[in-house]
Structures are given as C-alpha cells and as structure tokens.
N, C-alpha and C positions, 0 to 999 in steps of 0.2 A: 743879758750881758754876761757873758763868761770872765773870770779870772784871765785869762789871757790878752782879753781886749783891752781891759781894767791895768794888766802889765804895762802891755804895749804901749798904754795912753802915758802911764808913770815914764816911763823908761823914755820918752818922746818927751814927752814935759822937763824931765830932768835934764836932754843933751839941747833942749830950748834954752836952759838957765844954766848953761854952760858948766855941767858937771860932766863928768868924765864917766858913762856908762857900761865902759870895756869890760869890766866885772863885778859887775854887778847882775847877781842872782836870787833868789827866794829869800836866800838863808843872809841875805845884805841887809845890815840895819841901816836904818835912814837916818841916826846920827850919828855921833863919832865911833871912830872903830870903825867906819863902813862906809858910805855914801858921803857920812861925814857935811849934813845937811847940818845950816845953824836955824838957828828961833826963825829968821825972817823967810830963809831958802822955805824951811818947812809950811811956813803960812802961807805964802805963796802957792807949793802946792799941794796945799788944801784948795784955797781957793780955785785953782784950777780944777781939781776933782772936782769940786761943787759944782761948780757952773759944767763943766762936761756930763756929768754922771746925775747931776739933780738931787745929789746928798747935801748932809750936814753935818759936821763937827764943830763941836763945842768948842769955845774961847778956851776950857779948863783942859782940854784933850791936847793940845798942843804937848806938852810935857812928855804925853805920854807917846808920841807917834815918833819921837826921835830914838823911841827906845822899841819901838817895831821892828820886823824884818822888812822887807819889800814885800814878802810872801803875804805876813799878816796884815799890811795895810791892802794891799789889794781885797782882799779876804772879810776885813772891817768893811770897804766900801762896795764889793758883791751882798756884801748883808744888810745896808742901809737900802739899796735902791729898791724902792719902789714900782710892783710892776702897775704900767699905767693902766690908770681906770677904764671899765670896760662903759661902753653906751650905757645910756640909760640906767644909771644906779646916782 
C-alpha cells in the first residue's frame, strides 16, 4: 500500500465528512490551522483508516493526530500496516 493510496483514501474520507479538501496537501495539519479537523471529525477518521487500512491507533493517540500533517498521518499509517501473512507460517 503506497502513501498515495493511503492520501487518496484520507482526502476521500475527508470530502465524505464534508470538509472542504481544495487545499489541502502534505504539509496540511489535520487540526486547527489546517483541515481544522475537531476531536470527533478526527476519530472518525481513524476509524475509517482502521477499518480500510486494517491498523490501529490508540485512544491516547487522538491528541496527537490533530497536531500531524496529512503527510505524517499518512506515513504513521503506511508504517502500521501489516504485510499479510504468507501460507503456511
């Protein structure tokens, strides 16, 4: 799963939950100042990454994703996913 797809899926999720994604780029934080996501927009999606992407973020992590880029949460979640298990192991 490349960073681009991982974008794409954000940037897709975000104009679902009716955020204005016109400019928004890398260097866009996902809370105020930027995207200007609040506590619940952000948890939300998370939850959508999870369930797309088959990651996890912590309850305590919230805090800290509003203070990301777009670049670095994409980047957090290319680092969490797991490549799937191969046969027999």
């Amino acid at each position: 799963m490349s960073d681009d797809e991982i974008r794409k899926f954000v940037l897709e999720s975000l104009t679902a939950m009716n955020y204005d994604t016109s400019g928004v780029d890398d260097d866009t934080l996902l809370g105020p100042a930027g995207a200007d996501l609040e506590s619940l927009a952000l948890a939300e999606l998370s939850v959508r990454v999870e369930e797309q992407f088959g990651v996890r973020f912590e309850d305590e992590e919230a805090e800290q994703l509003a203070n990301m880029t777009v670049g670095e949460f994409c980047a957090a979640v290319s680092a969490r996913i797991q490549p799937a298990p191969t046969a027999g192991r």
